[in-house]
PDB file of the backbone (N, CA, C, O) and the ligand in Angstrom, with CONECT records:
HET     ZN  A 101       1
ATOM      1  N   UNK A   1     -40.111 -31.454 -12.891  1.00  0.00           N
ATOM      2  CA  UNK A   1     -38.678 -31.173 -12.770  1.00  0.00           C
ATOM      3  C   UNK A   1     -37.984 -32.270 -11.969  1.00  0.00           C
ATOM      4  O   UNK A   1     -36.760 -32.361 -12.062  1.00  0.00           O
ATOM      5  N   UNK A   2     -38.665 -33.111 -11.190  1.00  0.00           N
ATOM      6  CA  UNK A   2     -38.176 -33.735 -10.615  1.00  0.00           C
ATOM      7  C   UNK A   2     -37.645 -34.929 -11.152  1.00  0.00           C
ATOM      8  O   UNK A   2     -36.579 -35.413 -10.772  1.00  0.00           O
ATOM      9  N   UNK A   3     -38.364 -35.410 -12.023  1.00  0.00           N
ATOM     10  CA  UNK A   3     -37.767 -36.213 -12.885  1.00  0.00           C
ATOM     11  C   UNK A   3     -37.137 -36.563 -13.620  1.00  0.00           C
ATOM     12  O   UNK A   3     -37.016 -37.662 -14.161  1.00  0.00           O
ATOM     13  N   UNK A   4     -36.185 -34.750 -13.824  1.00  0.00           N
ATOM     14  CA  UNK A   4     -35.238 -34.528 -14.705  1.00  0.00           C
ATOM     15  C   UNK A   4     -33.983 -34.179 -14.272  1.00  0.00           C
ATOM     16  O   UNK A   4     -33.083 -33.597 -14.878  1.00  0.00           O
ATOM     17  N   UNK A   5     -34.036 -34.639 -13.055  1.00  0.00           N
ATOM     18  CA  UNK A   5     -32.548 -34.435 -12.006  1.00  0.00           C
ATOM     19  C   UNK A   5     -31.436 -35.251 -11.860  1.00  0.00           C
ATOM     20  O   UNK A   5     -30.769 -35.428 -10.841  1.00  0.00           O
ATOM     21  N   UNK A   6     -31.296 -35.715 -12.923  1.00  0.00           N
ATOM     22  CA  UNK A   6     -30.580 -37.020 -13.323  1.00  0.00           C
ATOM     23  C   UNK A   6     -29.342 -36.271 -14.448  1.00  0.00           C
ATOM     24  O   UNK A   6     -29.624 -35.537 -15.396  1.00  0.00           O
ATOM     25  N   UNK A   7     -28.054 -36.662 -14.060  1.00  0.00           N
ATOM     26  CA  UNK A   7     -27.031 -36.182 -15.082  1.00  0.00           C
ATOM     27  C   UNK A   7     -26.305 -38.031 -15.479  1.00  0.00           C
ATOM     28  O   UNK A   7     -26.048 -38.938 -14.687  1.00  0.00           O
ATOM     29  N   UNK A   8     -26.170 -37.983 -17.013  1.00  0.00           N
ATOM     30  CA  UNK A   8     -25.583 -38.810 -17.638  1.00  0.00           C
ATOM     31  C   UNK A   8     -24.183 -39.212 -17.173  1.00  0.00           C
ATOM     32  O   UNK A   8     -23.391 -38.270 -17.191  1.00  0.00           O
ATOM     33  N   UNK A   9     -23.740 -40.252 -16.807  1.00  0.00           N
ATOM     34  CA  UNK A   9     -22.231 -40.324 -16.301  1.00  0.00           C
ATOM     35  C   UNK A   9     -21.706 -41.931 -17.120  1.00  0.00           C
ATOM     36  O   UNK A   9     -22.125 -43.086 -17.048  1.00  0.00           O
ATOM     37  N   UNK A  10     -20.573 -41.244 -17.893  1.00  0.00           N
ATOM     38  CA  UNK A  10     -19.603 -42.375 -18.735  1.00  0.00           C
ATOM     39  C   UNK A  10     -19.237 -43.540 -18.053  1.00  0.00           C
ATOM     40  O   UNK A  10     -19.195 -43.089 -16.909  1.00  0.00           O
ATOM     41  N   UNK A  11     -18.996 -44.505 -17.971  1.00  0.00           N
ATOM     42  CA  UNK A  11     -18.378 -45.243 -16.937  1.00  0.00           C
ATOM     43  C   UNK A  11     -16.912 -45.544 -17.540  1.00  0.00           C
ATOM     44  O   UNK A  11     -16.841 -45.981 -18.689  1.00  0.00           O
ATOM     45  N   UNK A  12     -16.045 -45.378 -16.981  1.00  0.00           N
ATOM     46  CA  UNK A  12     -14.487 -45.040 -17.577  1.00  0.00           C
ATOM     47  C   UNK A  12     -13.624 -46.721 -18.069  1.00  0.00           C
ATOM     48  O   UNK A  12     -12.656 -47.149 -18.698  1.00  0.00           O
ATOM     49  N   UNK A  13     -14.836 -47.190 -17.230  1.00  0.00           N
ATOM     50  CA  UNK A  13     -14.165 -48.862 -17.548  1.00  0.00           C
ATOM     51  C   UNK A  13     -14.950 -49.856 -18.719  1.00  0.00           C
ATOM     52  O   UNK A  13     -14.482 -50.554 -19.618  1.00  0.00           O
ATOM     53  N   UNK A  14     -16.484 -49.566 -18.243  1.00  0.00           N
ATOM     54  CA  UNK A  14     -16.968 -50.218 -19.589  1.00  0.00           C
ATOM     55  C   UNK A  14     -17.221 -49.576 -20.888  1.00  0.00           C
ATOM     56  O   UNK A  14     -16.955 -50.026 -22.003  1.00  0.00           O
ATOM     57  N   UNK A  15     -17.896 -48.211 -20.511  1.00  0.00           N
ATOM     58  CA  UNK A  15     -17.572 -47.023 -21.066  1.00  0.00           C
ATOM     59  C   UNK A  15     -18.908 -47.146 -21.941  1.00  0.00           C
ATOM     60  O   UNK A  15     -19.084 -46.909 -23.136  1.00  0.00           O
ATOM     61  N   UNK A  16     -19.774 -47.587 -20.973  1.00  0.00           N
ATOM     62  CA  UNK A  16     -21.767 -47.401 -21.095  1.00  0.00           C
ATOM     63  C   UNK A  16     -21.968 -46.530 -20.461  1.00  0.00           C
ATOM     64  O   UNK A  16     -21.384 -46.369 -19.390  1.00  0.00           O
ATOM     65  N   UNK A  17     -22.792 -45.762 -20.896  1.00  0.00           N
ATOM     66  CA  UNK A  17     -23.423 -44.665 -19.903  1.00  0.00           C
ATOM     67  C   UNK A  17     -24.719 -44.777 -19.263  1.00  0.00           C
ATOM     68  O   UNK A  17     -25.749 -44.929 -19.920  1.00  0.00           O
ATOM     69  N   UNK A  18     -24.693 -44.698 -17.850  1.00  0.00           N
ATOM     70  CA  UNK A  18     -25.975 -44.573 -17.332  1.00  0.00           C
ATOM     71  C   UNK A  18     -26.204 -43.088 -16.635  1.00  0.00           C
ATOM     72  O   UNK A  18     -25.389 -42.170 -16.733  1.00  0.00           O
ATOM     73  N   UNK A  19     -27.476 -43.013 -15.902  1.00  0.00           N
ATOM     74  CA  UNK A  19     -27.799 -41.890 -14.825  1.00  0.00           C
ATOM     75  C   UNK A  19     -27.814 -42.260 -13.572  1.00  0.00           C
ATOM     76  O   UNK A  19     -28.003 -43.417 -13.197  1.00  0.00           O
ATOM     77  N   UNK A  20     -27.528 -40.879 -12.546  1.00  0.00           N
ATOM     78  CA  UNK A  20     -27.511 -40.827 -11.875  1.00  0.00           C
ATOM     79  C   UNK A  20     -27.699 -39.611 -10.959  1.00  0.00           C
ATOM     80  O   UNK A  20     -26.961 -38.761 -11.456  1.00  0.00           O
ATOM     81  N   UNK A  21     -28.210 -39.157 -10.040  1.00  0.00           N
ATOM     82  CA  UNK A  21     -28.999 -38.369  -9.256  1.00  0.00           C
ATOM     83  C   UNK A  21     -28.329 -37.340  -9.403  1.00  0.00           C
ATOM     84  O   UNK A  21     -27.148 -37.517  -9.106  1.00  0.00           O
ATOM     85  N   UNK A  22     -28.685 -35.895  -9.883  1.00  0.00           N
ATOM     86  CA  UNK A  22     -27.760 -34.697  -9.274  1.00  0.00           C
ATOM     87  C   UNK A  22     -26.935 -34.455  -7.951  1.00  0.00           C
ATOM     88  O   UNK A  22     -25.789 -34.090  -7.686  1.00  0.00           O
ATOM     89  N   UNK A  23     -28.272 -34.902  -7.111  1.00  0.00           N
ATOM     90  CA  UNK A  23     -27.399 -34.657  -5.820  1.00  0.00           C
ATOM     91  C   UNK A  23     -26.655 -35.633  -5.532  1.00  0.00           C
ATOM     92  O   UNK A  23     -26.122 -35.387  -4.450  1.00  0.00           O
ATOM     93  N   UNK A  24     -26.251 -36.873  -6.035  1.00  0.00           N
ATOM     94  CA  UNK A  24     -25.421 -37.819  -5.606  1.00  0.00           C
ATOM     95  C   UNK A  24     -24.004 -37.522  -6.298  1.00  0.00           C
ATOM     96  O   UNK A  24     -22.944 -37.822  -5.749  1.00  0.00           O
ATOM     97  N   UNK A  25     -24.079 -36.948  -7.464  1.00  0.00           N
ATOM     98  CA  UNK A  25     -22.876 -36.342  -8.619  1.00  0.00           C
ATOM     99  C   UNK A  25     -22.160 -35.266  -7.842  1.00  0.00           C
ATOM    100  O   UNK A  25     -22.173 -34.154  -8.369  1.00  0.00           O
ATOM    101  N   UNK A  26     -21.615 -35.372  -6.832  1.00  0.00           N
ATOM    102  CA  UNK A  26     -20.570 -34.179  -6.831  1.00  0.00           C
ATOM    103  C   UNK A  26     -19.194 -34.241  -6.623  1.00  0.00           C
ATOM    104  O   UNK A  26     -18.712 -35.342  -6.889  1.00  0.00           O
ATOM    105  N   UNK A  27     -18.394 -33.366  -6.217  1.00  0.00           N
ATOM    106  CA  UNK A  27     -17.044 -33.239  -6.245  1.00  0.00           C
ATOM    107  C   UNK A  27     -16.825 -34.151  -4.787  1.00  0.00           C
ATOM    108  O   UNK A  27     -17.474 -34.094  -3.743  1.00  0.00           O
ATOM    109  N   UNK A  28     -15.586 -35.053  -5.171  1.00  0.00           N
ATOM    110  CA  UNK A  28     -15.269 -36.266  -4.547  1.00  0.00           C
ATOM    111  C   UNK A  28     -16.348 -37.411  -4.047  1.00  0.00           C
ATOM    112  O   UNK A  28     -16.008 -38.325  -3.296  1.00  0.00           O
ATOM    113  N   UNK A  29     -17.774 -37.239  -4.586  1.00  0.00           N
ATOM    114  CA  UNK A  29     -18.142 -38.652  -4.290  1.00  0.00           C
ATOM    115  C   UNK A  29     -17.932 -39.935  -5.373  1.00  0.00           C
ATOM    116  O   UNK A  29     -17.339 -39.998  -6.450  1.00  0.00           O
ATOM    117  N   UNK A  30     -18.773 -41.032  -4.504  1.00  0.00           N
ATOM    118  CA  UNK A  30     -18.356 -42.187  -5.623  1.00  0.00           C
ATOM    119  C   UNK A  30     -19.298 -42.524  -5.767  1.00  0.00           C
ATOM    120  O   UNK A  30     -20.158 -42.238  -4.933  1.00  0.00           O
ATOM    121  N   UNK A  31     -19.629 -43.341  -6.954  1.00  0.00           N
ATOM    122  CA  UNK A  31     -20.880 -43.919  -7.310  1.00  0.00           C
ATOM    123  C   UNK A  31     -20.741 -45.144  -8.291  1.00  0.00           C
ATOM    124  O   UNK A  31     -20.126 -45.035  -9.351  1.00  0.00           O
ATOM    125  N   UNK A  32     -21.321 -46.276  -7.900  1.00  0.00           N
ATOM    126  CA  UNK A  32     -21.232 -47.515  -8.837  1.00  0.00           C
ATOM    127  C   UNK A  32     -21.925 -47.430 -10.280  1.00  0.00           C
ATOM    128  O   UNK A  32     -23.018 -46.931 -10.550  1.00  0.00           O
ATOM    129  N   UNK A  33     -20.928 -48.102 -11.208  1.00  0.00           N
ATOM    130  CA  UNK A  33     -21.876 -48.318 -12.375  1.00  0.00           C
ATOM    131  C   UNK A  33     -22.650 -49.267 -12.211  1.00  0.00           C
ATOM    132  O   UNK A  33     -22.542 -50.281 -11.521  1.00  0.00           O
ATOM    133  N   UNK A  34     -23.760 -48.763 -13.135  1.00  0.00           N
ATOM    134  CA  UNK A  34     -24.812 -49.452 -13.199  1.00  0.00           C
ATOM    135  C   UNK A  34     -24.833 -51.630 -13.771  1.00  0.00           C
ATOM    136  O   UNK A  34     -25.417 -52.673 -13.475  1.00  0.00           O
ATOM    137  N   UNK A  35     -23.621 -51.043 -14.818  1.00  0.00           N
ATOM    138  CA  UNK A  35     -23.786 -51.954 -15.734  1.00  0.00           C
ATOM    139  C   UNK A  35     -22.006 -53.224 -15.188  1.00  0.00           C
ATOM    140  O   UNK A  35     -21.957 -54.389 -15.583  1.00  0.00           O
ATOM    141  N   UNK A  36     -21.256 -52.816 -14.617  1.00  0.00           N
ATOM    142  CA  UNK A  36     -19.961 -53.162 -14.283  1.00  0.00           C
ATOM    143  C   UNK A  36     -19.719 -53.072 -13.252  1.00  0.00           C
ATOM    144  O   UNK A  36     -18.624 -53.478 -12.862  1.00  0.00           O
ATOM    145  N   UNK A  37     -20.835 -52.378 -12.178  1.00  0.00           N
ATOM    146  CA  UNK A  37     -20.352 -52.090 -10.801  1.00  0.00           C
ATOM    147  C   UNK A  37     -18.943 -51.846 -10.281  1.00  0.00           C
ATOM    148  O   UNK A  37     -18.602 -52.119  -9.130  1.00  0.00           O
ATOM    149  N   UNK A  38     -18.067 -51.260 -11.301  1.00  0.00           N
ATOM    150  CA  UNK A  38     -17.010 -50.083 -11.208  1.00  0.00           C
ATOM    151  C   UNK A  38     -17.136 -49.160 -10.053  1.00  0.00           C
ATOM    152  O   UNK A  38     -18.197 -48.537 -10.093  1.00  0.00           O
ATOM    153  N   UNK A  39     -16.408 -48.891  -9.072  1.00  0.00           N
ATOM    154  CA  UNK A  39     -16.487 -47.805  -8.164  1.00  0.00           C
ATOM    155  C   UNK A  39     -16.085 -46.749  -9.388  1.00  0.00           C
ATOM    156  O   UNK A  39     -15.429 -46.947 -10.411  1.00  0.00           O
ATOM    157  N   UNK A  40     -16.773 -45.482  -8.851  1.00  0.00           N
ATOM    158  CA  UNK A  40     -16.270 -44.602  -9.765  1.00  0.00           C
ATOM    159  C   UNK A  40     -15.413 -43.113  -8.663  1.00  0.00           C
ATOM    160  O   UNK A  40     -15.794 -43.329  -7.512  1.00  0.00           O
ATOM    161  N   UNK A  41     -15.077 -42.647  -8.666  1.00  0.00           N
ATOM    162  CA  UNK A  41     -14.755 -41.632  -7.845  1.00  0.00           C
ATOM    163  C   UNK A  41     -14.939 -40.241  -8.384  1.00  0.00           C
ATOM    164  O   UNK A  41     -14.026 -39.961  -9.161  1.00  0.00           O
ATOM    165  N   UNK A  42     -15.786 -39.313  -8.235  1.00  0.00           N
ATOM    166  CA  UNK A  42     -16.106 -38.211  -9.322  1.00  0.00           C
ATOM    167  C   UNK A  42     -15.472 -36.999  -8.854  1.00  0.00           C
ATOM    168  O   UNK A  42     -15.793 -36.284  -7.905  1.00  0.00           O
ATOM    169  N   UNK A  43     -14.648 -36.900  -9.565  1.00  0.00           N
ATOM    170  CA  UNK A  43     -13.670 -35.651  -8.745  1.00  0.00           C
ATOM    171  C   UNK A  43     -13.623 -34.606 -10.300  1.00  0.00           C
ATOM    172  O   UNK A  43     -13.787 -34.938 -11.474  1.00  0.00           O
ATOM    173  N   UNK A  44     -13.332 -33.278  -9.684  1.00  0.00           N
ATOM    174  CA  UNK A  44     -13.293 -32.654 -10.768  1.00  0.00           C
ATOM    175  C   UNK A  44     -11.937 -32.256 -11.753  1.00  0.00           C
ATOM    176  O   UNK A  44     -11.638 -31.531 -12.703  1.00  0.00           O
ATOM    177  N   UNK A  45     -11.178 -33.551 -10.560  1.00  0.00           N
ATOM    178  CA  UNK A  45      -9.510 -33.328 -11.001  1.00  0.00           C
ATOM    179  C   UNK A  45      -9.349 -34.319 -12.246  1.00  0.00           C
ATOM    180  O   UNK A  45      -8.504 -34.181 -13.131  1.00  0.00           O
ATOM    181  N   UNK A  46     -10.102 -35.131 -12.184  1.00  0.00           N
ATOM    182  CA  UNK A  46     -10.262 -36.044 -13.124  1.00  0.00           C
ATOM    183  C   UNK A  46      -9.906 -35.922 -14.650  1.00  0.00           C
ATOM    184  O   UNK A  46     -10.809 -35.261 -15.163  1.00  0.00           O
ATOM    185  N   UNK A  47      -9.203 -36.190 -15.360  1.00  0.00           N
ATOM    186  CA  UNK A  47      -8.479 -36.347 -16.476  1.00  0.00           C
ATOM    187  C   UNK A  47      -9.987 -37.258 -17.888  1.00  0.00           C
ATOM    188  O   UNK A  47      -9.905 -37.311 -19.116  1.00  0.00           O
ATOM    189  N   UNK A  48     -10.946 -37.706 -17.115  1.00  0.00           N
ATOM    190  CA  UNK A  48     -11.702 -38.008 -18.014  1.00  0.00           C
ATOM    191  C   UNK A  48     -12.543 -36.857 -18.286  1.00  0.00           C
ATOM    192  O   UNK A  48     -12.834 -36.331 -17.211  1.00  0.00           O
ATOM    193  N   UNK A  49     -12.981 -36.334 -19.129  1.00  0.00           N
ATOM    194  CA  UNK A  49     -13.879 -35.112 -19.456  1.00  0.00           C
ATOM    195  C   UNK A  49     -15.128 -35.207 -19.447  1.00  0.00           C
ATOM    196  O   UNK A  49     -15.902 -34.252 -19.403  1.00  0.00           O
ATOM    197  N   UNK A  50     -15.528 -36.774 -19.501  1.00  0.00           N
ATOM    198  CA  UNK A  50     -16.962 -36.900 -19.109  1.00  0.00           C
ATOM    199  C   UNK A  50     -17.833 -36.847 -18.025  1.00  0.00           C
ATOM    200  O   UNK A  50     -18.997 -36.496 -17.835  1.00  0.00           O
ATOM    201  N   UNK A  51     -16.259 -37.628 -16.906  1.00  0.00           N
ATOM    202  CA  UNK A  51     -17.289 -37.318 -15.694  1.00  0.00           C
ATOM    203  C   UNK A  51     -16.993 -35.654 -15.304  1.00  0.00           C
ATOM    204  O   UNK A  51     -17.733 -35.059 -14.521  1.00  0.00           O
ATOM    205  N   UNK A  52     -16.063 -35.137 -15.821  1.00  0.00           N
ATOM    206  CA  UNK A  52     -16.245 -33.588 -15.696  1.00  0.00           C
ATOM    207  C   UNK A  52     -17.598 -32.978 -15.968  1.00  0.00           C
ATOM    208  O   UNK A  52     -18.388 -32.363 -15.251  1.00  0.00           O
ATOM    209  N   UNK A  53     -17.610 -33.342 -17.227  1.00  0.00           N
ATOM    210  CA  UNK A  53     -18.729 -33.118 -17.498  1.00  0.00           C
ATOM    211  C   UNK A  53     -20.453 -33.092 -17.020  1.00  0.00           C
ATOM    212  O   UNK A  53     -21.397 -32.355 -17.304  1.00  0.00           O
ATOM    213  N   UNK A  54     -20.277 -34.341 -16.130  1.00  0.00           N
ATOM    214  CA  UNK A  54     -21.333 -35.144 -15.204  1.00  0.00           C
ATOM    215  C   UNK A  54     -21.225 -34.418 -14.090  1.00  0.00           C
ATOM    216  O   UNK A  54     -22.253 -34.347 -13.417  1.00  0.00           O
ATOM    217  N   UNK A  55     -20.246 -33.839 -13.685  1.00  0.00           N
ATOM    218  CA  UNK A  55     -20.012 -32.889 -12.457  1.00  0.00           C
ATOM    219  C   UNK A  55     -20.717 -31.563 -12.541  1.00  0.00           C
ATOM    220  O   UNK A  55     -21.538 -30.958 -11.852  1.00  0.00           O
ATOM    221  N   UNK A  56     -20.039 -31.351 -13.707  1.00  0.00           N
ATOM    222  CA  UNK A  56     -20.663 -29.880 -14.425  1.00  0.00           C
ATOM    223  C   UNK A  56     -22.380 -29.952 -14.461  1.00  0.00           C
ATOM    224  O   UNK A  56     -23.015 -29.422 -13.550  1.00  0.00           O
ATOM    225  N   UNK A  57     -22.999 -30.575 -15.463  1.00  0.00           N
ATOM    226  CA  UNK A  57     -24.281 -30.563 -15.637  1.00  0.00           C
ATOM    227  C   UNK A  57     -24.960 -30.535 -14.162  1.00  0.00           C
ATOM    228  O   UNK A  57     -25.666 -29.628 -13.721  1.00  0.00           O
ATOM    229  N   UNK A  58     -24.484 -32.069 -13.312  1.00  0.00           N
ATOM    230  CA  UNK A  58     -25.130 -31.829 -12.044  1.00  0.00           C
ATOM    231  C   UNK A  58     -24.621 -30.643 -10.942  1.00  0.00           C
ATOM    232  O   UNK A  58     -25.145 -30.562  -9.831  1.00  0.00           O
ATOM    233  N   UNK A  59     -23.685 -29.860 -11.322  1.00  0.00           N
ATOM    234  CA  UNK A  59     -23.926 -28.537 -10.353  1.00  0.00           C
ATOM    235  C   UNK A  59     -24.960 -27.757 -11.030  1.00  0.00           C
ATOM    236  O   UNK A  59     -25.837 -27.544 -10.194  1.00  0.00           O
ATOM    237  N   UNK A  60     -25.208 -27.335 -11.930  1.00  0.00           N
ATOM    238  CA  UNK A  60     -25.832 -26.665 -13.045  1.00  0.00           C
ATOM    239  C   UNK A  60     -27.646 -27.122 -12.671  1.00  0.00           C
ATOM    240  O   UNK A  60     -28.448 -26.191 -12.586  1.00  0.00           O
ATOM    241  N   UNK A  61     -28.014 -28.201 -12.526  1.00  0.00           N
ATOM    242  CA  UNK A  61     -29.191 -28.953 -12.158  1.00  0.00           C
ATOM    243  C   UNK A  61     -29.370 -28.614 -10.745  1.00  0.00           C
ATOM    244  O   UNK A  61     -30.508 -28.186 -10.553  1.00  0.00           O
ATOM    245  N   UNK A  62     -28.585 -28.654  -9.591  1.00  0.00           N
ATOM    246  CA  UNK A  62     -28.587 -28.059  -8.568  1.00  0.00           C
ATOM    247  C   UNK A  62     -29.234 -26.908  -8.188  1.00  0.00           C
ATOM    248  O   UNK A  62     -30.207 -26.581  -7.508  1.00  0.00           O
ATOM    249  N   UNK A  63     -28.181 -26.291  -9.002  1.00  0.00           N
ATOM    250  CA  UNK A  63     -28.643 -24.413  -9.339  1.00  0.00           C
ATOM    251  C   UNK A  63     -29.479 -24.037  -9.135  1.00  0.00           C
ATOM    252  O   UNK A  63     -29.899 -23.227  -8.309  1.00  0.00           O
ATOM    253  N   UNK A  64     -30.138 -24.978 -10.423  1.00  0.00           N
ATOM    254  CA  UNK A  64     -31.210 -24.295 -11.306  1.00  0.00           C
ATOM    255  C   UNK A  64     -32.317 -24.750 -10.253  1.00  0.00           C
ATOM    256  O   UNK A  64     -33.328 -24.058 -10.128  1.00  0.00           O
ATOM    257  N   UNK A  65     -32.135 -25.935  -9.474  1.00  0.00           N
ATOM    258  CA  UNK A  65     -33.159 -26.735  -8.076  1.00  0.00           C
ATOM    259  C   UNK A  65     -33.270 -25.192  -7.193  1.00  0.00           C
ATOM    260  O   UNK A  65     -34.276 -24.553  -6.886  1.00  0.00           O
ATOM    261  N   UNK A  66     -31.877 -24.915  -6.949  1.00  0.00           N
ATOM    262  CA  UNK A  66     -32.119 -24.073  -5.810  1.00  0.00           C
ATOM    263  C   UNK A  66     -32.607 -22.540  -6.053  1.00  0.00           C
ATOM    264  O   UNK A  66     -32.916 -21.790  -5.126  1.00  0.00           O
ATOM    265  N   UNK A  67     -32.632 -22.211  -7.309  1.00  0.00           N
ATOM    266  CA  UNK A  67     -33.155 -21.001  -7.904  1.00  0.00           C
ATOM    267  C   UNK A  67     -34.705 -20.941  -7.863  1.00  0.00           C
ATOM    268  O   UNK A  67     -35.338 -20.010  -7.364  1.00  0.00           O
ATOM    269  N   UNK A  68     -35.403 -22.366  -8.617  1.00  0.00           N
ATOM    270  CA  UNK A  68     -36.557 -22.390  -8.268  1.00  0.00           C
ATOM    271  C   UNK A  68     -37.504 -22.767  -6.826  1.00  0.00           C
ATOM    272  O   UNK A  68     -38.723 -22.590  -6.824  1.00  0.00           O
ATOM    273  N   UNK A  69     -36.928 -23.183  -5.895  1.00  0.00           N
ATOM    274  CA  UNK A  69     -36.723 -23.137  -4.635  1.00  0.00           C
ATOM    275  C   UNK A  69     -37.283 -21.386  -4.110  1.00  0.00           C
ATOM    276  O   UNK A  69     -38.234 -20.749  -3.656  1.00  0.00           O
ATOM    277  N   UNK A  70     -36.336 -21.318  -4.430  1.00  0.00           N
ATOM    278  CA  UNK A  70     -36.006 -19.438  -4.028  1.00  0.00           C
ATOM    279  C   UNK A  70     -37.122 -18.648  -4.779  1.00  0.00           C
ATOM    280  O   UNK A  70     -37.512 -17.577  -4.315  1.00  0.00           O
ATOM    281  N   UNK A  71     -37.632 -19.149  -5.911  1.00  0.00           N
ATOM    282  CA  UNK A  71     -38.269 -18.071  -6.490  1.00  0.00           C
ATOM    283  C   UNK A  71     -39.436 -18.386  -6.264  1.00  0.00           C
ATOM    284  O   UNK A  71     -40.242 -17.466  -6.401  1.00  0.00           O
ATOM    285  N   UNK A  72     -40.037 -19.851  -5.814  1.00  0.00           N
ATOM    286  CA  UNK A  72     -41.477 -20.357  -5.376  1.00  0.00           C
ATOM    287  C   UNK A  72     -41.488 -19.666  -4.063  1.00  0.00           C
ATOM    288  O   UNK A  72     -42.497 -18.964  -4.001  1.00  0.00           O
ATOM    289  N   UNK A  73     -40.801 -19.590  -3.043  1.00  0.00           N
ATOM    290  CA  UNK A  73     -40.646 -18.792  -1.858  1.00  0.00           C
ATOM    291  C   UNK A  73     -41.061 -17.530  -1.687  1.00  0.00           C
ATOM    292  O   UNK A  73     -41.858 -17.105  -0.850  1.00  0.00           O
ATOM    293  N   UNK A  74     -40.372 -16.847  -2.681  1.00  0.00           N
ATOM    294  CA  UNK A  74     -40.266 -15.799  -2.853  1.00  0.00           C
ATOM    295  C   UNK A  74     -41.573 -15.080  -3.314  1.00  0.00           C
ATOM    296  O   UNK A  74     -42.139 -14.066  -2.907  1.00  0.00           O
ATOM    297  N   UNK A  75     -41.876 -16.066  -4.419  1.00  0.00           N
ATOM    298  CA  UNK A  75     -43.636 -15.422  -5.036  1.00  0.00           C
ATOM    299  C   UNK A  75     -44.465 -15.748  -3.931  1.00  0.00           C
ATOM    300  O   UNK A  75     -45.544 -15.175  -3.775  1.00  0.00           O
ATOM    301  N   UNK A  76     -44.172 -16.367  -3.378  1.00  0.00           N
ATOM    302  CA  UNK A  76     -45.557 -16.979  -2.381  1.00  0.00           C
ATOM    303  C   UNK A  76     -45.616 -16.184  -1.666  1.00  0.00           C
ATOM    304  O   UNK A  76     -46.744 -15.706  -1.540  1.00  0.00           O
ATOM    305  N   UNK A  77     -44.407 -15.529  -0.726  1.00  0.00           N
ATOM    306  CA  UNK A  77     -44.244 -14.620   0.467  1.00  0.00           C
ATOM    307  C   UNK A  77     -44.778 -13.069  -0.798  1.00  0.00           C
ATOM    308  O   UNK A  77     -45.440 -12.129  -0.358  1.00  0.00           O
ATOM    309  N   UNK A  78     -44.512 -13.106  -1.673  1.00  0.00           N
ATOM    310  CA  UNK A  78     -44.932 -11.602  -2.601  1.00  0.00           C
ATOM    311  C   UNK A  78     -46.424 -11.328  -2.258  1.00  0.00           C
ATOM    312  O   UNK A  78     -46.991 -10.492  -1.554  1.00  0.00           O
ATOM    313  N   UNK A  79     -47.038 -12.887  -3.431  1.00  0.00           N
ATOM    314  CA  UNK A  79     -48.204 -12.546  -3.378  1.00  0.00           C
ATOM    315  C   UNK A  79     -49.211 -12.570  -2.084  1.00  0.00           C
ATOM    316  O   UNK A  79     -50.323 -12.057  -2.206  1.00  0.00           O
ATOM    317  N   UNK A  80     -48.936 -12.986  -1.220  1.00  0.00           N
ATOM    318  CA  UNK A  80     -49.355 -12.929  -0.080  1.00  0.00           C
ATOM    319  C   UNK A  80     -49.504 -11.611   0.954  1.00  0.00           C
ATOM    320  O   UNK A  80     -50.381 -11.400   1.792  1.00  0.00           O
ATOM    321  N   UNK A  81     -48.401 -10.847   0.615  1.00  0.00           N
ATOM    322  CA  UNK A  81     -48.542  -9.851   1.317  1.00  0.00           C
ATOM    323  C   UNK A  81     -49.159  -8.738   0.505  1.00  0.00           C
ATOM    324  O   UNK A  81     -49.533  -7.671   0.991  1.00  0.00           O
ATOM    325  N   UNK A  82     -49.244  -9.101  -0.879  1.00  0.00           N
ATOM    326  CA  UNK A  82     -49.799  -8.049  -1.838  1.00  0.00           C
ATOM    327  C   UNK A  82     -51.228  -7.826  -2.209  1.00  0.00           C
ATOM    328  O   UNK A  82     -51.892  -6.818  -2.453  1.00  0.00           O
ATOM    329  N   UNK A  83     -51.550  -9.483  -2.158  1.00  0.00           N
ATOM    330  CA  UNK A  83     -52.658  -9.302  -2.202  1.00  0.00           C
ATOM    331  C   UNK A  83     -53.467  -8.539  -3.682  1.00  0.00           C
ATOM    332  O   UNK A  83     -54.323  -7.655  -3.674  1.00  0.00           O
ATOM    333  N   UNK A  84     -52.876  -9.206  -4.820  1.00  0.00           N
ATOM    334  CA  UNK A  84     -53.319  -8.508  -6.031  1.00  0.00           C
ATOM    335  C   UNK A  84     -54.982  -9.259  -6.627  1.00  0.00           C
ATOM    336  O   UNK A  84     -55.329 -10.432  -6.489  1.00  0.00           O
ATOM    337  N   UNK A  85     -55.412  -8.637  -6.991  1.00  0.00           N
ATOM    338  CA  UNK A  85     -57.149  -8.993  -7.718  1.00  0.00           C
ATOM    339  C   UNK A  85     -56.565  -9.065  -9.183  1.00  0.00           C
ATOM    340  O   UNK A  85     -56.047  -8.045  -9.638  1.00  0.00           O
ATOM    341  N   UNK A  86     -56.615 -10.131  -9.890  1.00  0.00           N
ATOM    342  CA  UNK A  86     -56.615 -10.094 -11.530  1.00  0.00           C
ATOM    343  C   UNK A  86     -57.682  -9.475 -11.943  1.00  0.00           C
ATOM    344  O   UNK A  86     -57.884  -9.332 -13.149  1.00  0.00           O
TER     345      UNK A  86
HETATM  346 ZN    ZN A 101     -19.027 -49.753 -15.973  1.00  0.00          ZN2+
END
């Protein structure tokens, strides 16, 4: 999973797409293109729909980080106190 924490982001100026980290994708940061070194500013006020989009997916990737987070926790503290025999 870890290797799949990467959301696609348009670049509004050259308008190549590269990746870039979930957790670096959020509301008001910036991040350089890869290919034009464009500052980008990723806001969700943004009038381009892609990096909306790039916003979107990487909250969504987040989530889904912090869900499985929670649920490895969660089984571990289960089975531990349960103590089940297959
Ligand atoms: Zn660019």
């Amino acid at each position: 999973m870890s290797c799949d924490d990467k959301v696609k982001i348009r670049c509004p100026a050259c308008t190549r797409i590269f990746r870039e980290r979930a957790s670096r994708v959020r509301d008001g940061a910036e991040v350089n293109c890869l290919n034009c070194n464009k500052l980008i500013v990723l806001t969700k006020e943004t009038d381009d729909s892609f990096l909306r989009r790039a916003l979107k997916a990487a909250r969504e990737i987040r989530a889904a980080k912090d869900a499985a987070v929670h649920a490895a926790t969660y089984s571990g503290a289960a089975s531990a106190s349960k103590r089940e025999t297959p």
